[in-house]
C-alpha positions in Angstrom: -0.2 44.4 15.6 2.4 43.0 12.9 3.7 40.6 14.8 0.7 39.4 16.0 -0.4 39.1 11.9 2.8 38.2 11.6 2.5 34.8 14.3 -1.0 34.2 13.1 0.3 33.8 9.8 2.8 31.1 10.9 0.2 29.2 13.1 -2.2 28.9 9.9 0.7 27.6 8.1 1.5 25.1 10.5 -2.2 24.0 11.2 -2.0 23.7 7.1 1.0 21.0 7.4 -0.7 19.6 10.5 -3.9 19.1 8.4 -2.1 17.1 6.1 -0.4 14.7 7.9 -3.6 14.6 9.9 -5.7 14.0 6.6 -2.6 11.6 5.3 -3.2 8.8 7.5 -6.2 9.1 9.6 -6.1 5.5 10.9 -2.3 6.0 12.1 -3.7 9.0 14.0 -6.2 7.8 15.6 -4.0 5.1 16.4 -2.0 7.4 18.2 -4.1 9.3 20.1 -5.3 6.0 21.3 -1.7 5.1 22.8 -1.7 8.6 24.3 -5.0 8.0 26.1 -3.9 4.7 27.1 -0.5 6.2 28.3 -2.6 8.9 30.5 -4.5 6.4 31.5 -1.6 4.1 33.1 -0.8 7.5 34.5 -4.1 7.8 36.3 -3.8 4.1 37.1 -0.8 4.5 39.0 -2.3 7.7 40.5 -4.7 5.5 41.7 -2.9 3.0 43.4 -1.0 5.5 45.5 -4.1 7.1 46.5 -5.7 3.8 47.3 -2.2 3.3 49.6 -3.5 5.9 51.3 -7.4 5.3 52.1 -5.4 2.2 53.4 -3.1 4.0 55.5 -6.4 6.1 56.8 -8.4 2.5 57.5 -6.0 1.4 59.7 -5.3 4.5 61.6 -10.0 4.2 62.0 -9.5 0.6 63.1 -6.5 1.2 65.5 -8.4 4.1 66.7 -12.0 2.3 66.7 -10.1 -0.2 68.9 -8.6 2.0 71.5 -12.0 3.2 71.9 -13.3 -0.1 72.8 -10.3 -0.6 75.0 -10.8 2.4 77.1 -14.8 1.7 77.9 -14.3 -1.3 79.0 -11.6 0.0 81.3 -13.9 3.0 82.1 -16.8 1.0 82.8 -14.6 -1.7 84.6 -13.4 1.0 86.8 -16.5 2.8 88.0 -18.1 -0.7 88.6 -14.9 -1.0 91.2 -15.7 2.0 92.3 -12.2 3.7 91.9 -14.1 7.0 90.2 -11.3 8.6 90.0 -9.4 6.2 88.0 -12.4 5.9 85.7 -12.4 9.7 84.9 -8.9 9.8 83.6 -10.1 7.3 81.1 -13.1 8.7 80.6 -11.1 11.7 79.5 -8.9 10.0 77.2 -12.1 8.2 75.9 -13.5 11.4 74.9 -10.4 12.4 73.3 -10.7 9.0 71.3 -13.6 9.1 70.2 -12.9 12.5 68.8 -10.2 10.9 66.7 -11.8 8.0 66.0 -14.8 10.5 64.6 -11.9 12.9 62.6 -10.5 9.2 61.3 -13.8 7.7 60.1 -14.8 11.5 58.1 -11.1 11.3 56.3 -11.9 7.7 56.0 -15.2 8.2 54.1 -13.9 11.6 52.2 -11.0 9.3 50.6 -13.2 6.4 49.9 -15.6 8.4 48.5 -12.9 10.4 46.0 -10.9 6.7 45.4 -14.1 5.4 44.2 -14.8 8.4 42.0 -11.3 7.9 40.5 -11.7 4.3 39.8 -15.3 4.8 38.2 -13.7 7.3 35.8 -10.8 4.8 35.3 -13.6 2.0 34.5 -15.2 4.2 32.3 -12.2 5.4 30.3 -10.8 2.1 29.9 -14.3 0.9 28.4 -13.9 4.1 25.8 -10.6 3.0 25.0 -11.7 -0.8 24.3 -14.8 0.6 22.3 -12.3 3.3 20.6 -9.6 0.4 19.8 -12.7 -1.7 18.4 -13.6 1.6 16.0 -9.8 2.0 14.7 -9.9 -1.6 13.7 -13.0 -1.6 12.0 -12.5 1.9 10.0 -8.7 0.1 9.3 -10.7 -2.9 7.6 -13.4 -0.9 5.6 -10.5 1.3 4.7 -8.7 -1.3 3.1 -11.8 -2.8 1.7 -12.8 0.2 0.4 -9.3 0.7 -1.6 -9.5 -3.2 -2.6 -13.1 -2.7 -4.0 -12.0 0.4 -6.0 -8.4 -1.4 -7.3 -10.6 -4.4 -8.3 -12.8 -1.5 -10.2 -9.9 -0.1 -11.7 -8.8 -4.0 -13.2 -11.9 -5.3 -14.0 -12.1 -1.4 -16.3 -9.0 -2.6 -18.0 -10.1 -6.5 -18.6 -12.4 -4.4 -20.8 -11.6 -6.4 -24.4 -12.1 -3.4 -26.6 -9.0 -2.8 -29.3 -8.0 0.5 -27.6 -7.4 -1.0 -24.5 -4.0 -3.3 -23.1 -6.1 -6.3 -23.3 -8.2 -5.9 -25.8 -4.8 -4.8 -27.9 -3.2 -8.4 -26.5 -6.3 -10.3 -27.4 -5.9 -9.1 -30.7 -2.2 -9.8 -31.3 -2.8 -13.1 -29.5 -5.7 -14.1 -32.7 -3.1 -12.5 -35.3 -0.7 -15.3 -34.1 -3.1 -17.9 -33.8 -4.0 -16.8 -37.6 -0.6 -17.3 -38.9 -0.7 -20.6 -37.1 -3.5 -21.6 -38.6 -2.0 -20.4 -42.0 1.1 -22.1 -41.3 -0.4 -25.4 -41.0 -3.1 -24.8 -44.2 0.0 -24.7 -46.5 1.9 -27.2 -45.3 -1.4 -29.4 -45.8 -1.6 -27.9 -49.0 1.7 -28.7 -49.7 1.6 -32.2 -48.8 -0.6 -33.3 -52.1 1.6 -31.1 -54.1 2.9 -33.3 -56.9 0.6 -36.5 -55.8 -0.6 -36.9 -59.1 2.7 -37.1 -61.2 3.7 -39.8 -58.4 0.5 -41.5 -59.0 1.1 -41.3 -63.0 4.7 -42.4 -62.5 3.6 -45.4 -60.1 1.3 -46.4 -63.3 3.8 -46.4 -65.7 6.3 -48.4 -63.7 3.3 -51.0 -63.3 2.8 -50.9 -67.2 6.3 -51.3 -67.9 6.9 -54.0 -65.7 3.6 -56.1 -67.8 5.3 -55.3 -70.7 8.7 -56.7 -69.3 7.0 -59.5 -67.9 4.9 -60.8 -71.2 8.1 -60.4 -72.9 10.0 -62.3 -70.9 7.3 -65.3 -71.1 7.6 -64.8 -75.1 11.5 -65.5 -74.7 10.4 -68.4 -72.9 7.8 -70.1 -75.3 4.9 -69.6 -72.6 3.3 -67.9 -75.1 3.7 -66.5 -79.0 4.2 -63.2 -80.1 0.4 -63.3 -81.7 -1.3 -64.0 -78.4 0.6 -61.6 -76.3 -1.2 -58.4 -76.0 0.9 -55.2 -75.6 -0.2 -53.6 -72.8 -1.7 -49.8 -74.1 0.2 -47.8 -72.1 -1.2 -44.3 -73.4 -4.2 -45.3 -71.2 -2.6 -45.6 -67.6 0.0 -43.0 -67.9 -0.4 -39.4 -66.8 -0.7 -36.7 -69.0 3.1 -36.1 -68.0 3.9 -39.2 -68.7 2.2 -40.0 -72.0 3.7 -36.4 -73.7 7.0 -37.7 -72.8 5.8 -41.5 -74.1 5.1 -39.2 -77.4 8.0 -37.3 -77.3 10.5 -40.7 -77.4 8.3 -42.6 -80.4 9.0 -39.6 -81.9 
């Protein structure tokens, strides 16, 4: 009684391990038992063939037989029609014994046809089941892997979610932080750029005023015109407020 508990125990176990690999890869398991039916069936095929050799064998023993009966009524009949009765009995004898033959021939004949076509109509039919079994296998292999695509594309298109806690949504964020500091980046250097434009613009001025003054000076040196009639640029009015504290500054 113990060891029987004992051997039951061990055969749950092992149908336990067998249910997982069996539940691991169902596909690859249906797979194989396909190949095993397939190798039975070349089994049976081969079975077959020898047992066809054989109704073959049989047929020709029925014809050879069939044959020798035709042979010896002819010569029976050809026989009594001469007359020679005695002659014609012997092979009315061995016609008798012929046709007996010829009779145990054609049942063994009809007994193996009958089992050969049997066989081969189970054959047939397996071999359809396989094809239509083979046809199965692929088609749960494809909606198993479609099934697994459609739930990995679930899984991605989840995380393509653009909320902050997520990896894109955190990456779409630190991608707009840098395009921020970009954009920052190039708002001070444009603010940069007219940094100091007006003490260029006041200094441009008073180079242009100084340059009048030099001018209408040098034309006074030259008798083109008199001192009374030459006005002195006012350069207080075109300078810069830079410039004109500095202007100031030197009269001073």
């Amino acid at each position: 009684m113990i060891l029987g508990k004992f051997w039951g125990a061990i055969r749950a176990q092992l149908n336990k391990i067998a249910n997982v690999f069996w539940e691991a890869d169902p596909i690859a398991q249906m797979q194989y038992e396909h190949d095993m039916a397939v190798e039975q069936l070349k089994e049976g095929r081969k079975g077959l063939e020898t047992y066809r050799a054989l109704v073959e064998r049989v047929t020709r023993q029925y014809n050879t037989t069939k044959a020798h009966v035709q042979k010896l009524e002819a010569e029976t009949k050809a026989y009594l029609k001469a007359g020679q009765r005695d002659t014609a009995a012997k092979f009315a004898l061995e016609l008798q014994k012929a046709k007996k033959d010829l009779a145990s021939h054609q049942e063994q004949l009809q007994m193996h046809e009958t089992a050969y076509e049997n066989n081969l109509k189970k054959i047939k039919h397996a071999t359809q089941k396989l094809g239509e079994v083979r046809e199965r296998i692929q088609k749960y292999d494809a909606e198993l892997k479609m099934s697994a695509a459609e739930a990995e594309v679930a899984a991605i298109a989840h995380s393509f979610d653009m909320n902050v806690t997520t990896d894109f949504g955190q990456l779409e964020q630190a991608i707009q932080m840098r395009i921020d500091k970009n954009r920052g980046k190039a708002r001070v250097a444009a603010d940069l750029s007219s940094e100091g434009l007006q003490e260029i613009e006041a200094e441009e001025r008073m180079e242009k005023t100084l340059a009048e003054e030099a001018l209408a000076q040098f034309e006074v040196e030259l008798g083109m015109r008199s001192p009374e009639t030459t006005a002195i640029p006012d350069t207080q009015k075109d300078l810069g407020p830079a410039v004109q504290k500095e202007t100031a500054a030197e009269k001073n």
